[in-house]
C-alpha positions, 0 to 999 in steps of 0.5 A, spaced: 401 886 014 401 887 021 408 890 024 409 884 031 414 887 037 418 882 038 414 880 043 409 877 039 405 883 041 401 888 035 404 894 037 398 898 034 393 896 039 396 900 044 393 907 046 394 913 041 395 919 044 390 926 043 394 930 042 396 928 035 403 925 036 406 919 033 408 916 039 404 910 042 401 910 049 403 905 055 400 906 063 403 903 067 401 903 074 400 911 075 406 912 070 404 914 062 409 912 058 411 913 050 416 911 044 421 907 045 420 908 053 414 903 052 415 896 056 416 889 052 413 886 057 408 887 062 409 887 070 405 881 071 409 878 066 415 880 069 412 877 076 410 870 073 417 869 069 421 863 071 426 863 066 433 867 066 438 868 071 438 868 079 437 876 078 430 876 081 434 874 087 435 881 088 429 884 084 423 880 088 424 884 094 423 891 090 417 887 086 414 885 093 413 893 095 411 895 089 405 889 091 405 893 097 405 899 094 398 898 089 394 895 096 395 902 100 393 905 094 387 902 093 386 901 100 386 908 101 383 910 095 376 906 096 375 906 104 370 911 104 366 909 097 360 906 101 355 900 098 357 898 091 355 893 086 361 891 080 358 890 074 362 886 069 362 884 061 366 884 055 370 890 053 368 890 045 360 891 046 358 896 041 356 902 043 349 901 039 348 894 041 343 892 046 347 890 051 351 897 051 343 900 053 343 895 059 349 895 062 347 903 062 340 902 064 343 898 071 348 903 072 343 907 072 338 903 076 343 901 081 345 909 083 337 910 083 337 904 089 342 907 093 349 903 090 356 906 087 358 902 081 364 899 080 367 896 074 373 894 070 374 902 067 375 900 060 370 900 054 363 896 053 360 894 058 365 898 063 363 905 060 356 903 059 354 902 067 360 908 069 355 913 064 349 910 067 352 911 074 354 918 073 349 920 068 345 919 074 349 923 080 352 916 083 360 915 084 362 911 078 369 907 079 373 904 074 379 899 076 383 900 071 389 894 069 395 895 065 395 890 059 400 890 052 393 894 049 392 899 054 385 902 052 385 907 057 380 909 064 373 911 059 370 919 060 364 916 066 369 914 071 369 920 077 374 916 081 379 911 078 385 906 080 389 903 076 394 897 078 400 893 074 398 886 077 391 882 076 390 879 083 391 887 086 385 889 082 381 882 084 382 884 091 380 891 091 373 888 088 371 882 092 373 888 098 369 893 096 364 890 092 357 887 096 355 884 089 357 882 082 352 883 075 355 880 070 353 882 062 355 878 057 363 878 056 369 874 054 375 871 059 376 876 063 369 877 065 369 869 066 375 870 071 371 874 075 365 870 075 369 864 077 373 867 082 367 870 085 363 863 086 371 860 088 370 865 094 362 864 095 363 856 095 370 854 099 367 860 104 372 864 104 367 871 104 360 872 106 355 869 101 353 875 095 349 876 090 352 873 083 348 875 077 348 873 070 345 878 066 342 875 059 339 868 058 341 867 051 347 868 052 349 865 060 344 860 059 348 855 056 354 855 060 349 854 066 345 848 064 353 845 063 354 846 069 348 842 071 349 836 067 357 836 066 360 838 073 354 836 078 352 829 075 361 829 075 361 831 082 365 836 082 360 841 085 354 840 088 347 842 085 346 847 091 352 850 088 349 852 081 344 857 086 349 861 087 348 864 081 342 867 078 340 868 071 335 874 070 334 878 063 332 885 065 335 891 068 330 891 073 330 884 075 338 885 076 338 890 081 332 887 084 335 881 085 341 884 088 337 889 093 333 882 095 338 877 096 343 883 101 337 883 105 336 876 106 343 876 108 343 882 112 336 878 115 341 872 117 347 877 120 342 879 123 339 872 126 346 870 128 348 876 132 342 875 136 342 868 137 350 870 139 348 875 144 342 871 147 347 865 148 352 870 151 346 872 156 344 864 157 
């Protein structure tokens, strides 16, 4: 049976060390921790905690410059990066699978248009467009996260940030990323996604590309979002072309390349049209 930390939390599922000794591993934040050092519980669930005592008073502030702390280094770390593309998709695909050789295949391709590659840091699909991108001479970024079962930055990550807390990390994507391709993925490849949309649809950011790879597998969810959500009206119809659905790498890259030129188009008209206003 199992063994559960009490917690909750399977304690095998945290990172074993290469060096052969019996200690599990934990990252948290740039810090490796092994043994009985290992934390109970995360900083995201320490942040979000609201039971207990008035501790956290005192504790806040120094939790507050941690915060700080991971925006400078992200900041710092990615300012110089150049035009990117974040692909996104579930940790558990198998090396073997199809979805494996696509992602790499996009990496590749993105690299070969002229992008960085940044992802998640983690395995699957992660580490399939980080090879896809170094193997084709690109700058590969992982943006590792610090979760109960710390699977650790993949091998084809060349630049590497890890963070303690989730909304850090998103920030860090939506800033230095000029699109999103998402492969097939679980929740937290949804998370992604729907943030993404959030930002797009409220106005919040510039409009990007958003593209879904895998008709089989996307293609549900999109025709729910047709048939529930606009004919509920809680988003409009034009609010489902935000996303585009494509099969292939190349159509992914290509959709990527064509949409940022069309916005750029636009950019371009409105600067225009400001300066001849300005003129008049």
């Amino acid at each position: 049976m199992r063994s559960y930390s009490k917690n909750g939390r399977p304690p095998s599922l945290r990172t074993r060390p290469a060096d052969g000794r019996d200690a599990d591993v934990y990252r948290k934040g740039p810090v490796t921790l092994r043994g009985d050092l290992i934390p109970e519980e995360t900083s995201d669930e320490r942040l979000l905690a609201t039971g207990g005592d008035s501790d956290w008073v005192h504790s806040d502030p120094w939790r507050v410059m941690r915060i700080q702390s991971e925006f400078v280094e992200g900041f710092g770390a990615l300012a110089e990066l150049g035009p990117a593309i974040s692909v996104f998709g579930s940790a558990r695909t198998p090396q073997d699978s199809p979805e494996y050789a696509l992602a790499e295949e996009i990496g590749r391709r993105l690299v070969e248009t002229g992008y960085a590659v940044i992802t998640g840091g983690g395995p699957g699909v992660m580490e399939a467009a980080n090879k896809g991108a170094c193997e084709a001479g690109g700058v590969s970024v992982g943006l590792g996260i610090e979760l109960p079962f710390e699977q650790g930055m993949n091998e084809w990550v060349d630049l590497g940030v890890n963070f303690r807390y989730f909304f850090a990390r998103k920030t860090m994507f939506v800033k230095y990323s000029l699109g999103f391709i998402a492969l097939p993925g679980g929740f937290g490849t949804m998370d992604e996604l729907w943030e993404a949309l959030t930002l797009v649809q409220t106005g919040k950011v510039r409009s990007f590309p958003i593209i879904l790879v895998g008709s089989g597998y996307w293609g549900g969810l999109l025709e729910w979002t047709r048939t529930t959500m606009v004919e509920s009206g809680t988003i409009a119809a034009e609010d489902v072309d935000l996303i585009q659905l494509v099969d292939t790498a190349e159509e992914a890259v290509e959709r990527v390349q064509h949409r940022l030129e069309l916005l750029g188009d636009e950019a371009e008209a409105v600067r225009r049209a400001a300066e001849e206003a300005g003129r008049g």
